[in-house]
C-alpha positions as CSV (number, residue, x, y, z in Angstrom):
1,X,0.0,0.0,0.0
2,X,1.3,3.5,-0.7
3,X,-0.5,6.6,0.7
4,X,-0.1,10.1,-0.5
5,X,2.7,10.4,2.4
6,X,4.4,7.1,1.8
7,X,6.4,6.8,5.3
8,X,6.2,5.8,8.5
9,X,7.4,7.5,11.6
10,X,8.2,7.1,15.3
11,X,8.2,10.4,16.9
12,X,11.0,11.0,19.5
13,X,11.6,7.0,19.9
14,X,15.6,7.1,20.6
15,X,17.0,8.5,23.7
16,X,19.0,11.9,23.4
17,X,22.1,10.6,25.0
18,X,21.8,7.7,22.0
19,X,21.8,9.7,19.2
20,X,24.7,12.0,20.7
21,X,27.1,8.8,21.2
22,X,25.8,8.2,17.4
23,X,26.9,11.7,16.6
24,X,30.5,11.4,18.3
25,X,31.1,8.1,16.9
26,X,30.3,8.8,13.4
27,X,32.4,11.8,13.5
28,X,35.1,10.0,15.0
29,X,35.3,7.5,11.8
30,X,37.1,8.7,8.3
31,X,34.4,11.3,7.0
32,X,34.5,11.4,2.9
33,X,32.6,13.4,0.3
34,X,28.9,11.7,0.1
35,X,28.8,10.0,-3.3
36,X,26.1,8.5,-5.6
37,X,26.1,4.9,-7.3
38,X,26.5,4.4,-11.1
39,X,27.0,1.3,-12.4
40,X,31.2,1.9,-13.0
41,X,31.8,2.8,-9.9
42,X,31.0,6.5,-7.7
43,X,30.5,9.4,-8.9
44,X,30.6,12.6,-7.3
45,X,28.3,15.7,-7.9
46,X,28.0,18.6,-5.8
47,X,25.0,19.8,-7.8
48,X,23.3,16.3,-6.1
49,X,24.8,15.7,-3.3
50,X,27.1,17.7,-1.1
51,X,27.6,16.3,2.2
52,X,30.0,14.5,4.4
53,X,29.6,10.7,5.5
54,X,30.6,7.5,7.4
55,X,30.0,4.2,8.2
56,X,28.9,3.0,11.2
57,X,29.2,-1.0,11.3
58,X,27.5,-2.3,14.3
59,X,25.2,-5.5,15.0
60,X,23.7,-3.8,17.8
61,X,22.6,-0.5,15.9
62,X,21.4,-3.0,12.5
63,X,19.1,-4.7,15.4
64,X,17.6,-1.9,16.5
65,X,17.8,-0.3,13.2
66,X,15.2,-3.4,12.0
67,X,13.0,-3.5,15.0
68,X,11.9,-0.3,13.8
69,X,12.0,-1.4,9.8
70,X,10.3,-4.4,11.0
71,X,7.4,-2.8,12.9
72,X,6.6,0.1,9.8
73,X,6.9,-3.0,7.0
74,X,4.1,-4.2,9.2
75,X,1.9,-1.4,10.9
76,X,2.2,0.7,7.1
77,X,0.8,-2.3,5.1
78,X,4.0,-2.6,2.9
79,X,4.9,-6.1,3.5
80,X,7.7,-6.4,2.2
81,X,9.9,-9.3,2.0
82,X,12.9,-8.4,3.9
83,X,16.1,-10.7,4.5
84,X,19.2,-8.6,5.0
85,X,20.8,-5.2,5.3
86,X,23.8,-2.9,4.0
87,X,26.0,-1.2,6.6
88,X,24.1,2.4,8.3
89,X,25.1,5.2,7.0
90,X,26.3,8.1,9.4
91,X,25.3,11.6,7.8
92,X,26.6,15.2,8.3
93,X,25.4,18.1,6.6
94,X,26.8,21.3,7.5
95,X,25.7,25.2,6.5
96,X,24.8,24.9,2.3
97,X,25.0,21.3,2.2
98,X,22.1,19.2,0.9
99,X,21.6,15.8,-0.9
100,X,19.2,16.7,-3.7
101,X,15.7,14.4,-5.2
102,X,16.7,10.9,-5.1
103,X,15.8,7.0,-5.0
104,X,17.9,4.8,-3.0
105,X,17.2,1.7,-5.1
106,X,19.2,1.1,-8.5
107,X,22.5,0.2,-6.2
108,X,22.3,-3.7,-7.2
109,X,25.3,-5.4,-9.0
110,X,24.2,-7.6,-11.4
111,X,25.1,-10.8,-9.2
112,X,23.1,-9.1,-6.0
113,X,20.0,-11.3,-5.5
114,X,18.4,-9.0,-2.9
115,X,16.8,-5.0,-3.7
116,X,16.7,-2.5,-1.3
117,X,13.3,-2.1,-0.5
118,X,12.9,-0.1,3.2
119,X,14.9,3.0,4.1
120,X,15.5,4.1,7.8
121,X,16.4,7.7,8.8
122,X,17.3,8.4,12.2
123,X,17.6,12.3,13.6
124,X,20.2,12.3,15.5
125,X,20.1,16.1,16.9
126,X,17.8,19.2,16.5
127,X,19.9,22.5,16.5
128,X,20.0,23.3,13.0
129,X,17.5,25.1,10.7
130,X,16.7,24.0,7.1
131,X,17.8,20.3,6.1
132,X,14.3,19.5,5.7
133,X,13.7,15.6,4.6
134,X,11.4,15.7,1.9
135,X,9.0,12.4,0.2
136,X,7.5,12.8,-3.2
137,X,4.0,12.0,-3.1
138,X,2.8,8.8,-5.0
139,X,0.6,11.2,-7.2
140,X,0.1,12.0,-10.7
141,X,3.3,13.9,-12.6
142,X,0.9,16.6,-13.1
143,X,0.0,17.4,-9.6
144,X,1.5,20.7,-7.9
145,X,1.7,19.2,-4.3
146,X,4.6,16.5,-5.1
147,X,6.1,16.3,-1.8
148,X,5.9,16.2,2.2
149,X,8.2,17.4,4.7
150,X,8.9,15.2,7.3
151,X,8.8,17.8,9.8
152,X,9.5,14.7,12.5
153,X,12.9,14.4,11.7
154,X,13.9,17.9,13.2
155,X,13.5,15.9,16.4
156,X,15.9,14.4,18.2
157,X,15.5,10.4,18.2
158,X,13.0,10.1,15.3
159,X,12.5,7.9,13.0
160,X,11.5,7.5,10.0
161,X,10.9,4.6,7.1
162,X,9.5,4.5,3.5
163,X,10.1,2.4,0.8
164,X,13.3,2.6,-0.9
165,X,11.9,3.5,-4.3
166,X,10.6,6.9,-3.5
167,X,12.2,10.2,-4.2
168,X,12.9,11.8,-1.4
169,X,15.8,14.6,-0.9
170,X,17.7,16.9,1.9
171,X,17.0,20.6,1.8
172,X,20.3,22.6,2.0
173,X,20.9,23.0,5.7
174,X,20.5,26.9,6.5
175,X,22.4,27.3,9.9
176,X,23.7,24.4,12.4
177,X,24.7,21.0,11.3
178,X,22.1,18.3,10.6
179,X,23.2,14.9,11.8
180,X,21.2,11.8,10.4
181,X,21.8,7.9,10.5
182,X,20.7,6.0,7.2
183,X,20.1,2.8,6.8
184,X,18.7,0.1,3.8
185,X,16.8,-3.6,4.6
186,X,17.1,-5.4,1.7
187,X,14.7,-8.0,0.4
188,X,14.2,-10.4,-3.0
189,X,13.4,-9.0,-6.3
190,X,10.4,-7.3,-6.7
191,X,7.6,-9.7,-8.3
């Protein structure tokens, strides 16, 4: 099933002094440029994507990550089939930076026999203004009200699922620095 505002959210769900160990961890990995996929390799384009990133590789941050996946799959009516996951993706956007209309699916190699189908986005702090996370609407290409802010995700702890296949973009962050944790469950093809 997908609704005119094709996510799922948990308002407020992580603890503060969570998200803020996520924050000093991620920042304490190797930050590079945020890239996009393409099929030889990434490729890097500021006009897309601007921001800095890291990965955060941790069983206990996956589990949590997919009792929340688990619980929106459900309680949205998506159902997907779901049977693994790619490494969370610590995100830090700083004054200008943005990641521009998107899709996070398209990443398969052509011997990968599972799809991303949910994506996860954690807030991980507050204290910044624009960085708005934004979901096209599953509407006609004609319609003038494409998109929904997820105004939930300027809170600390939130978060928030949809399926992997919708656009969905960062606005350039205005003051502050906008800390997010990303994360893809993959499943089988699509049938």
């Amino acid at each position: 099933m997908i609704s005119d505002f094709p996510y799922y959210s948990f308002t407020e769900e992580l603890p503060e002094e969570l998200c803020h160990g996520l924050i000093k961890l991620g920042n304490s990995l190797e930050l590079v440029r945020g890239g996009l996929f393409e099929s030889d390799g990434t490729k890097y384009d500021s006009r897309i994507r601007n921001n800095s990133i890291s990965w955060i590789n941790s069983s206990d941050i996956i589990t949590l990550l997919y009792v929340y996946i688990n619980r929106a799959n459900i309680e949205a009516g998506w159902n997907f089939d779901l049977a693994d996951f790619q490494t969370p993706q610590f995100c830090k956007y700083e004054q200008g930076q943005y990641y521009n209309w998107h899709v996070d699916i398209g990443t398969e190699g052509p011997d990968d026999q599972y799809v991303r189908k949910l994506t996860v986005v954690v807030a991980l702090n507050e204290n910044y203004t624009g960085g708005d996370f934004q979901v096209e609407k599953a509407n006609v290409p004609t319609s003038t009200d494409r998109y929904n802010t997820v105004k939930e995700l300027h809170k600390t702890g939130t978060i928030t699922v949809l399926p992997s296949f919708m656009h969905h973009r960062v606005t350039p962050v205005e003051n502050g620095t906008r800390y997010s944790l990303v994360g893809w469950f993959t499943g089988p093809m699509f049938r």
